[in-house]
C-alpha positions as CSV (number, residue, x, y, z in Angstrom):
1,X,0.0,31.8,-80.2
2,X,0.5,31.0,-83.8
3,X,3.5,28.5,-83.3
4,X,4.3,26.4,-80.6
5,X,8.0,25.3,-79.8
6,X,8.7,22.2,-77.8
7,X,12.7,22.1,-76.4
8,X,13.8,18.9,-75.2
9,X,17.1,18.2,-73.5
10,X,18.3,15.1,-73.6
11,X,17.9,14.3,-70.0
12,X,14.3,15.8,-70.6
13,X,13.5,12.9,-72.8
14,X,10.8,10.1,-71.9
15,X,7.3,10.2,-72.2
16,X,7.5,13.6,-74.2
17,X,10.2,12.6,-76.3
18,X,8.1,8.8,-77.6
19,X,5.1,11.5,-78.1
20,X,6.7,13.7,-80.6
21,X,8.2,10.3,-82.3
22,X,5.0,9.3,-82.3
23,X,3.3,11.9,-83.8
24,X,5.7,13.4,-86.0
25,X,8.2,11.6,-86.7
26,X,9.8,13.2,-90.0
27,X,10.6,16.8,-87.2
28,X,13.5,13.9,-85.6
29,X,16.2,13.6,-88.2
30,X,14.5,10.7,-89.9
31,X,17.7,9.4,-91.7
32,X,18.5,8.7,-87.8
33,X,15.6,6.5,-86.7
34,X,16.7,3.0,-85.6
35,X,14.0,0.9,-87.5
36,X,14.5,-1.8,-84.6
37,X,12.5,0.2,-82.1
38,X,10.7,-1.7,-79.6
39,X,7.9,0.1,-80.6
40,X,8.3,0.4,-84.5
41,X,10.4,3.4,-83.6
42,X,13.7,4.7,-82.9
43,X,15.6,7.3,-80.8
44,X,18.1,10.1,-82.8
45,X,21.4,7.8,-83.1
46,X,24.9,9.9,-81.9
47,X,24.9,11.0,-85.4
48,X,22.2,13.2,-84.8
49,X,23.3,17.3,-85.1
50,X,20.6,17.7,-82.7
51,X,22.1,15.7,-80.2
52,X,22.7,18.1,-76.9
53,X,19.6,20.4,-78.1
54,X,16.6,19.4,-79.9
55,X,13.8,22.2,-81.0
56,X,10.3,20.6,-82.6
57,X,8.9,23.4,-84.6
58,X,4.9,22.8,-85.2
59,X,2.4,24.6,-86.8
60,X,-0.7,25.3,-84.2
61,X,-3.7,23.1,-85.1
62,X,-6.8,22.4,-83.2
63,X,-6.4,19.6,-80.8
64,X,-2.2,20.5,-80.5
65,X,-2.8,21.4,-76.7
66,X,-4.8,18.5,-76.1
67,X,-1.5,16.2,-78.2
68,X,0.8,17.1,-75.4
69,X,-1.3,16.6,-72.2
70,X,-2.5,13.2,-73.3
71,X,0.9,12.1,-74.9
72,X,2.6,13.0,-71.4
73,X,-0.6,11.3,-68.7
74,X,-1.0,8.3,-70.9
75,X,0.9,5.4,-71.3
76,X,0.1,1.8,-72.4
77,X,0.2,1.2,-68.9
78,X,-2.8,3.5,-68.0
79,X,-4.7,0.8,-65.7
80,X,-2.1,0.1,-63.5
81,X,-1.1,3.6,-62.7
82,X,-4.9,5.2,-62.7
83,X,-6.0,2.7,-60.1
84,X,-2.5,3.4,-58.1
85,X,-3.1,6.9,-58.1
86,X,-6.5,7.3,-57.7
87,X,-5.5,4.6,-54.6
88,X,-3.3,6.5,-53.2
89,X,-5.4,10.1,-53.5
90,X,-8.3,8.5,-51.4
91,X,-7.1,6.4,-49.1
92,X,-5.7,9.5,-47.3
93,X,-8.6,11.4,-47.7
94,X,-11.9,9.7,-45.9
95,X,-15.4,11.3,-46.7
96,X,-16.9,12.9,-44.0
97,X,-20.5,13.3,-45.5
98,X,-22.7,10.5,-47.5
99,X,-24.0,12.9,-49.9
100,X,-25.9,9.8,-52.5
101,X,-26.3,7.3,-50.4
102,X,-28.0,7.3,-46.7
103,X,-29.8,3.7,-46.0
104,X,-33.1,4.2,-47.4
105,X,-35.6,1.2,-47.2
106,X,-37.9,2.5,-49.9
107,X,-38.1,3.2,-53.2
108,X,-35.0,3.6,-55.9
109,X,-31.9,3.9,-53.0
110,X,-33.4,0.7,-51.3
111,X,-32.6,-1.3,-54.6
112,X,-29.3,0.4,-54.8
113,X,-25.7,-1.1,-54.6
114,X,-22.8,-2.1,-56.1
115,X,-24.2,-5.1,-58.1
116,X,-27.0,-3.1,-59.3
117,X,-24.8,-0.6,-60.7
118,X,-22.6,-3.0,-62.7
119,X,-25.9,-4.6,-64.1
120,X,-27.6,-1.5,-64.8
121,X,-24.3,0.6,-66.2
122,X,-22.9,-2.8,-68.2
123,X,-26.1,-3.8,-69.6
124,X,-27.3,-0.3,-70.5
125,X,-26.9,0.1,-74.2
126,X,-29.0,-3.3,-74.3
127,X,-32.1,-0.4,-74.2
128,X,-31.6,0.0,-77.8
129,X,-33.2,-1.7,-80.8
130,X,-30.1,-2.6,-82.1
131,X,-28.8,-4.7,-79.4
132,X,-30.7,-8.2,-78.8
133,X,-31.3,-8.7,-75.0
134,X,-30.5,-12.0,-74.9
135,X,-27.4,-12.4,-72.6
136,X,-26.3,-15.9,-74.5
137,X,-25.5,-14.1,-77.8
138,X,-23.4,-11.0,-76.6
139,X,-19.5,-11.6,-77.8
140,X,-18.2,-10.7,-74.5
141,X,-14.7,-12.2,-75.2
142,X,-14.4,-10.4,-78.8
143,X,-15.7,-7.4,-77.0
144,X,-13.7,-7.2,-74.1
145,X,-10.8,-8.3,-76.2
146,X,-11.1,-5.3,-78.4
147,X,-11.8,-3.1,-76.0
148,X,-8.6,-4.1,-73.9
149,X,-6.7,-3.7,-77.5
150,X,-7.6,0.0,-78.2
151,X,-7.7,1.2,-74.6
152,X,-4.1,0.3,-73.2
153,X,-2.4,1.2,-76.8
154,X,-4.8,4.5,-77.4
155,X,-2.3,6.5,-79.8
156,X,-2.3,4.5,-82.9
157,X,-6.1,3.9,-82.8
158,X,-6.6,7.5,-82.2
159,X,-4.5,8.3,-85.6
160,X,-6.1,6.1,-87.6
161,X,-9.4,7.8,-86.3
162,X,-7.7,11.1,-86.5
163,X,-6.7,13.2,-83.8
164,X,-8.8,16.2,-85.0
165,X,-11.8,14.1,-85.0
166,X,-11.6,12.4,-81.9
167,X,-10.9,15.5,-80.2
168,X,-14.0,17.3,-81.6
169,X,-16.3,14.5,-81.1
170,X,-15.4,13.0,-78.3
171,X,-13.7,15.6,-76.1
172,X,-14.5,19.1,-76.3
173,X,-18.5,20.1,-77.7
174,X,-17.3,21.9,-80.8
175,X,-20.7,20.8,-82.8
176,X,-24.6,20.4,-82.3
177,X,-24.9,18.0,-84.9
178,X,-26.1,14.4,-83.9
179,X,-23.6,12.4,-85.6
180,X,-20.7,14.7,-83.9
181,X,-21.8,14.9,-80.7
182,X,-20.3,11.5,-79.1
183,X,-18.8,13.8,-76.5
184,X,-22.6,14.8,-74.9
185,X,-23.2,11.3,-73.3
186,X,-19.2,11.8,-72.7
187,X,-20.0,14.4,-70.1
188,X,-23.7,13.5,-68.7
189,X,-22.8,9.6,-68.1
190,X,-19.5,9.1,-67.4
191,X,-18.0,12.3,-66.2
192,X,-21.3,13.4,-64.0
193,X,-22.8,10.2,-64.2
194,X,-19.7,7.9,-63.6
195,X,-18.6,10.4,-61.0
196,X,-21.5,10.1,-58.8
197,X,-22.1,6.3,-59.1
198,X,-18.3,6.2,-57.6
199,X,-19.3,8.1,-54.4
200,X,-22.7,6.8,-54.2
201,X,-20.7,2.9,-53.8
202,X,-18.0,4.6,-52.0
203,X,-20.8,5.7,-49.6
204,X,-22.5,2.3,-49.6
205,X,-20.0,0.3,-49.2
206,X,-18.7,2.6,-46.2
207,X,-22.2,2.7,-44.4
208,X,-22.1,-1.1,-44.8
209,X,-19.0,-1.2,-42.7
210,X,-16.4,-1.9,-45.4
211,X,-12.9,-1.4,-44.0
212,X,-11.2,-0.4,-47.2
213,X,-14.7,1.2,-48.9
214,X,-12.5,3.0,-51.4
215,X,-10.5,0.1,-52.7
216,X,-14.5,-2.1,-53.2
217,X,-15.9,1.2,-54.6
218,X,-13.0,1.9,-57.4
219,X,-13.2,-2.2,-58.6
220,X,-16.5,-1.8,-58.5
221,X,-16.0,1.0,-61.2
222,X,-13.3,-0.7,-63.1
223,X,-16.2,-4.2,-63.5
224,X,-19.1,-1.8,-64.3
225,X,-17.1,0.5,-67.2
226,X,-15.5,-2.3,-68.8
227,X,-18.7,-4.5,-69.0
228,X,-20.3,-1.3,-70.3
229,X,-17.4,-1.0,-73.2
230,X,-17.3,-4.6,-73.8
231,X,-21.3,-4.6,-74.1
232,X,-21.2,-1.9,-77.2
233,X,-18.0,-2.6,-78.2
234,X,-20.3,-5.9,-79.9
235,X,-18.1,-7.9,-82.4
236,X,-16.7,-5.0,-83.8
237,X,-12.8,-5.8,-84.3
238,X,-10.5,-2.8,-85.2
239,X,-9.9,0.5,-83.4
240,X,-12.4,1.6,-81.5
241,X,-11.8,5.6,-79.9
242,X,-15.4,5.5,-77.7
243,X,-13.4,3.7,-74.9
244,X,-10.7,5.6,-74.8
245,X,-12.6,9.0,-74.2
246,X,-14.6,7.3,-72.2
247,X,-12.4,5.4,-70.2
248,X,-8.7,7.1,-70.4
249,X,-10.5,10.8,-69.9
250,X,-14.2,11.0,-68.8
251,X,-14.3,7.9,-66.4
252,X,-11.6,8.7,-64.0
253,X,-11.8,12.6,-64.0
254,X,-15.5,11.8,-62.7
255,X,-13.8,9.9,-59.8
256,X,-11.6,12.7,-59.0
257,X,-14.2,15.4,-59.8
258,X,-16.7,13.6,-57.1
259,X,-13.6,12.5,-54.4
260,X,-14.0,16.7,-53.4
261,X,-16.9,17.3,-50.9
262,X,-17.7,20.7,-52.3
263,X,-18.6,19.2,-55.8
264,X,-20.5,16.0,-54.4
265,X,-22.2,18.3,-52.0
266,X,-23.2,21.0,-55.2
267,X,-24.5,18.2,-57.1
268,X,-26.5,16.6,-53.9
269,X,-28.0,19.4,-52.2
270,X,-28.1,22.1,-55.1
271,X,-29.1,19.9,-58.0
272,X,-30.5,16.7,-56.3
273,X,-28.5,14.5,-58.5
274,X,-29.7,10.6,-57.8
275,X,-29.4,8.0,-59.1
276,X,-33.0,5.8,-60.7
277,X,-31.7,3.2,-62.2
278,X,-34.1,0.5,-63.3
279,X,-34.9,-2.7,-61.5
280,X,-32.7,-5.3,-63.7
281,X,-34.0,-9.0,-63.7
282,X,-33.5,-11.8,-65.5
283,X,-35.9,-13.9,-68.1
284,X,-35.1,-17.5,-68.1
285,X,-37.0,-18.4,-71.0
286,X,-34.8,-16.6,-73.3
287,X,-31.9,-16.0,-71.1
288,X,-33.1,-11.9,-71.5
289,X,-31.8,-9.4,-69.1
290,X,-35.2,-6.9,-68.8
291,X,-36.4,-3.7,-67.4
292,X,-32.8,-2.7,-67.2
293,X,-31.1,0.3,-67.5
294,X,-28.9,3.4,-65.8
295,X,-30.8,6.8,-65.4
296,X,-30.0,9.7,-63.0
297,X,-32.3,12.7,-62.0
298,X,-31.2,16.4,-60.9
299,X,-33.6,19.1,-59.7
300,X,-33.1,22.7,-59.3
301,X,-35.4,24.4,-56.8
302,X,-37.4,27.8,-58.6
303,X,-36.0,30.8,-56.8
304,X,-39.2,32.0,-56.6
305,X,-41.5,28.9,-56.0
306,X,-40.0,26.6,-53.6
307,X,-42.1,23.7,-54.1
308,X,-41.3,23.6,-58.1
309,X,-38.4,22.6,-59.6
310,X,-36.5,22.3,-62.9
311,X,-36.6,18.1,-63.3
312,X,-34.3,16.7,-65.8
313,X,-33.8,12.8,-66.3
314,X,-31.5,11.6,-68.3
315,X,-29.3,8.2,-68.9
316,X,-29.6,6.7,-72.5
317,X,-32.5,9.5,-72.7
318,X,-32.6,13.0,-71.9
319,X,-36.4,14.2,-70.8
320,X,-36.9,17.9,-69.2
321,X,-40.0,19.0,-67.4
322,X,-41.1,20.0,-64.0
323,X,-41.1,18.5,-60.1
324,X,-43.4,19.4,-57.7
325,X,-42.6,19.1,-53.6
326,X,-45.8,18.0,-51.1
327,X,-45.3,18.5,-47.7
328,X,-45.4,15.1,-46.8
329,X,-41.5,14.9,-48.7
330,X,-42.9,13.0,-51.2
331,X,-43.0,15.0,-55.1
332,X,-44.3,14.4,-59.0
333,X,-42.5,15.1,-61.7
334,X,-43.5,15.3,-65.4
335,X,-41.3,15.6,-68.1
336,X,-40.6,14.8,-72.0
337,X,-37.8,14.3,-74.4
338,X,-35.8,12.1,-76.6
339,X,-34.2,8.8,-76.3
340,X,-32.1,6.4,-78.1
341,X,-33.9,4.1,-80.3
342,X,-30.7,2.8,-82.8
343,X,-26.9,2.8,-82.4
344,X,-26.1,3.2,-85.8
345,X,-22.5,3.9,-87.9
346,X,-22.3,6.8,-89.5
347,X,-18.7,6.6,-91.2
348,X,-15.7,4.5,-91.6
349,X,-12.0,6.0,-91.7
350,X,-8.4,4.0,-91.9
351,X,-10.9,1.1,-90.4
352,X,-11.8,3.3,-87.2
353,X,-15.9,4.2,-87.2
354,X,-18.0,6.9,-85.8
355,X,-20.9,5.6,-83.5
356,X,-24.1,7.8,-83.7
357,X,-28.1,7.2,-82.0
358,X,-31.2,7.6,-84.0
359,X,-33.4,9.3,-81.6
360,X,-37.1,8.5,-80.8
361,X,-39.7,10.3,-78.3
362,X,-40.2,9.4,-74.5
363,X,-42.3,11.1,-71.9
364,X,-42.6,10.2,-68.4
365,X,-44.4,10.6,-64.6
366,X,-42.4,9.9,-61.7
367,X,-43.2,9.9,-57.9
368,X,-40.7,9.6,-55.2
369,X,-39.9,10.2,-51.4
370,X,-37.2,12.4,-50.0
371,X,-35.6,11.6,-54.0
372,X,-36.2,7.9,-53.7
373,X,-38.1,6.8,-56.9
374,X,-41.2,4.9,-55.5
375,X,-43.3,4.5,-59.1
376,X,-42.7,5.9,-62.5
377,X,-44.9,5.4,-66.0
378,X,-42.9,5.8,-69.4
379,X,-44.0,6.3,-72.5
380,X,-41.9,6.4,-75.6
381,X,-41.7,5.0,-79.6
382,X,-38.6,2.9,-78.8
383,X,-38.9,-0.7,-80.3
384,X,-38.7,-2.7,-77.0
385,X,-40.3,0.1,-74.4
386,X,-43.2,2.0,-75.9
387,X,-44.9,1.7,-72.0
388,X,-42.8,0.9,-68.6
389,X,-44.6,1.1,-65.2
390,X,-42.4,0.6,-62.1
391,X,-43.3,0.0,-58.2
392,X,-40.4,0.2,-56.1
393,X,-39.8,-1.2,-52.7
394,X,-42.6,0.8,-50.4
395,X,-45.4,0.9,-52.0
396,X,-46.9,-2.5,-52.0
397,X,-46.1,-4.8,-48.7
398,X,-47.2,-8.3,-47.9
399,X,-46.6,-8.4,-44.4
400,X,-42.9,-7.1,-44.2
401,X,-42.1,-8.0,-47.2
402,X,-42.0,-5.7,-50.2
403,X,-41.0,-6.2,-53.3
404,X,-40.7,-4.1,-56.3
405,X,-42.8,-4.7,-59.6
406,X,-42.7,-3.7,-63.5
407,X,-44.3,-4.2,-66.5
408,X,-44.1,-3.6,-70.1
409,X,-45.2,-3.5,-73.4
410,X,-43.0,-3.3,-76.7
411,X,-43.8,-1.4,-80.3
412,X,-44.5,-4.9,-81.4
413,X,-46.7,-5.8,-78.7
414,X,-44.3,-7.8,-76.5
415,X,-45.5,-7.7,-72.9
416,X,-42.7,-8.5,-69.9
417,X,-43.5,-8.1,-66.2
418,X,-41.6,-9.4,-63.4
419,X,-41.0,-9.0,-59.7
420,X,-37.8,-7.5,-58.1
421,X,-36.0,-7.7,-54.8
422,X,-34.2,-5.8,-52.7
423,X,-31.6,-8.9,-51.0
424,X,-31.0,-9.5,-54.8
425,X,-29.3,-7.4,-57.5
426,X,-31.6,-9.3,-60.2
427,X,-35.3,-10.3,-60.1
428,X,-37.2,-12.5,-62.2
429,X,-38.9,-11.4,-65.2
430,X,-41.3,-13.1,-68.0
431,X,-41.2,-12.4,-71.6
432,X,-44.1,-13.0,-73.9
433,X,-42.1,-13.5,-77.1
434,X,-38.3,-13.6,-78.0
């Protein structure tokens, strides 16, 4: 279609009808425009000769579809009416299955629940060089305040960022080029990602007898994603178009993607998706949060060797390699990849930057029980983890008691260890140097 016409009657007008002003404004008899608009913006005064019929003439451009379906879902008013809606779409629709989340008392899923999600999602990007660790110097009001900014007034930060760009960086995967590819983590962490971690609480929450497990598992998601934004939002204060993907567009179509059966069923019994997420704990001596950090698995059985499998783990890495069953239910995996070692700004436009990732090496064993992470090695070039060992919950007992364990050494020779707990969502953890 090389031109696209938009007719408007003027009962038709609304949410449409502030988009097209919005957008493009000199198509609306701009003589007519009332400068004393609530928004900066009139409405076509009775003068108009377009008054009864109104036809917008625009010349197709990439992105034009994607204009009109976010102008008419999205208003300033996007948290009240996501959480309402999604509200109302599962509270009449109760999960039959627990697909992610079953009661284990071992390993990764015995560590697991909604605390440890908003920990390990919230502190995530804290993995990365360029983030100090130290809980006492994160600006979480100047964060949280610019996030809140940028994500319930999206259109004008998205102009000055450019519509074009935003779409093709952080929507659709139009390039395979680092520096454009914001949309990758888009799709693996918040749509996939995001989508399972909301049915993996739901379940929880609903196992642990919750009466409304839907309502604890959506706020749940609401605290985790906007500590996450707020977290690498740092003190940056200006528009900021990460959020909005991630938070207008990839966060809640995970939520609806995983509320269907058939999808969280695909992703839990044909690709294994879990979730092994770090055991989080706290270092008093310089207020660090350590050993941190949200990672998922999948595995896709070989066809024609039932005991291999495809293995790919990924969270702020991305490692690929192969899994291998036992008989016992237990399995090893190997694998190698990249991860992030530097957040990094790669340009500036109308005061709204682009976000990129330098990328380092990591490699990794892993050994787990019926998909429960039970120990896991990791070796990588990144500033803060060059080696991480974990022991889950499982493996080592005194008595009845269990607890799980990690060490670690940095690129500068930092060494942390600590001791984690399964009737806490954070352990204790020492830190040889700041």
């Amino acid at each position: 279609m090389d031109q696209i016409f938009l007719s408007l009657e003027d009962s038709e007008r609304g949410v449409l009808d502030h988009f097209v002003l919005l957008e493009f404004p000199q198509r609306i008899c701009p003589k007519s425009i009332m400068a004393s608009s609530p928004v900066g913006m009139g409405h076509p005064s009775s003068t108009c000769p377009h008054k009864k019929r109104t036809s917008f003439r625009m010349a197709s451009q990439p992105g034009i579809i994607f204009h009109v379906f976010y102008g008419l879902f999205m208003t300033r008013a996007y948290v009240i009416s996501f959480v309402l809606l999604a509200l109302l779409a599962t509270t009449v629709v109760r999960a039959q299955e627990r697909y992610f989340y079953s009661g284990k008392t071992f390993g990764s899923e015995a560590m697991y629940n909604p605390l440890s999600v908003i920990i390990n999602g919230g502190f995530d990007v804290l993995q990365a060089s360029t983030h100090s660790r130290s809980v006492s110097v994160i600006p979480f009001h100047t964060g949280f305040d610019n996030v809140w900014r940028n994500i319930t007034d999206p259109f004008p930060q998205i102009s000055r960022f450019g519509w074009n760009r935003f779409v093709n960086q952080e929507v659709f995967p139009t390039s395979l080029k680092i520096d454009q590819a914001q949309y990758f983590p888009n799709y693996t962490l918040h749509l996939i990602g995001g989508g399972m971690e909301y049915r993996a609480t739901r379940e929880w929450f609903d196992y642990n007898g919750a009466s409304v497990p839907t309502l604890w598992a959506l706020t749940t998601m609401v605290v985790y994603h906007l500590l996450n934004e707020t977290i690498e939002n740092d003190a940056v204060v200006g528009p900021n178009v990460d959020p909005i993907a991630d938070m207008l567009i990839f966060d809640p179509a995970g939520i609806l993607l995983f509320m269907d059966d058939d999808v969280a069923e695909f992703f839990s019994t044909k690709l294994h998706l879990t979730d092994w997420s770090g055991q989080a704990a706290y270092g008093p001596q310089y207020q660090t949060i350590e050993n941190h950090g949200q990672s998922f698995v999948m595995k896709y059985v070989l066809p024609f060797a039932p005991s291999t499998s495809i293995f790919y783990h990924f969270g702020d890495s991305g490692m690929l390699g192969l899994s291998f069953a036992r008989q016992d239910g237990t399995a090893i995996s190997v694998s190698g990849g990249v991860a992030t070692k530097e957040i990094r700004a790669v340009d500036m436009h109308n005061g709204a930057r682009t976000v990129s990732v330098s990328l380092g090496w990591m490699a990794g064993i892993f050994y787990d029980r019926d998909n429960s992470l039970l120990a896991s090695l990791v070796l990588s070039n990144r500033a803060n983890e060059a080696l991480k060992l974990n022991i889950y919950p499982g493996i080592i007992r005194f008595g009845s008691f269990s607890p799980g364990l990690f060490c670690g050494l940095g690129g500068a020779g930092q060494f942390t260890a600590g001791m984690a707990f399964r009737f806490s969502p954070v352990g204790l953890a020492f830190r040889s140097t700041e």
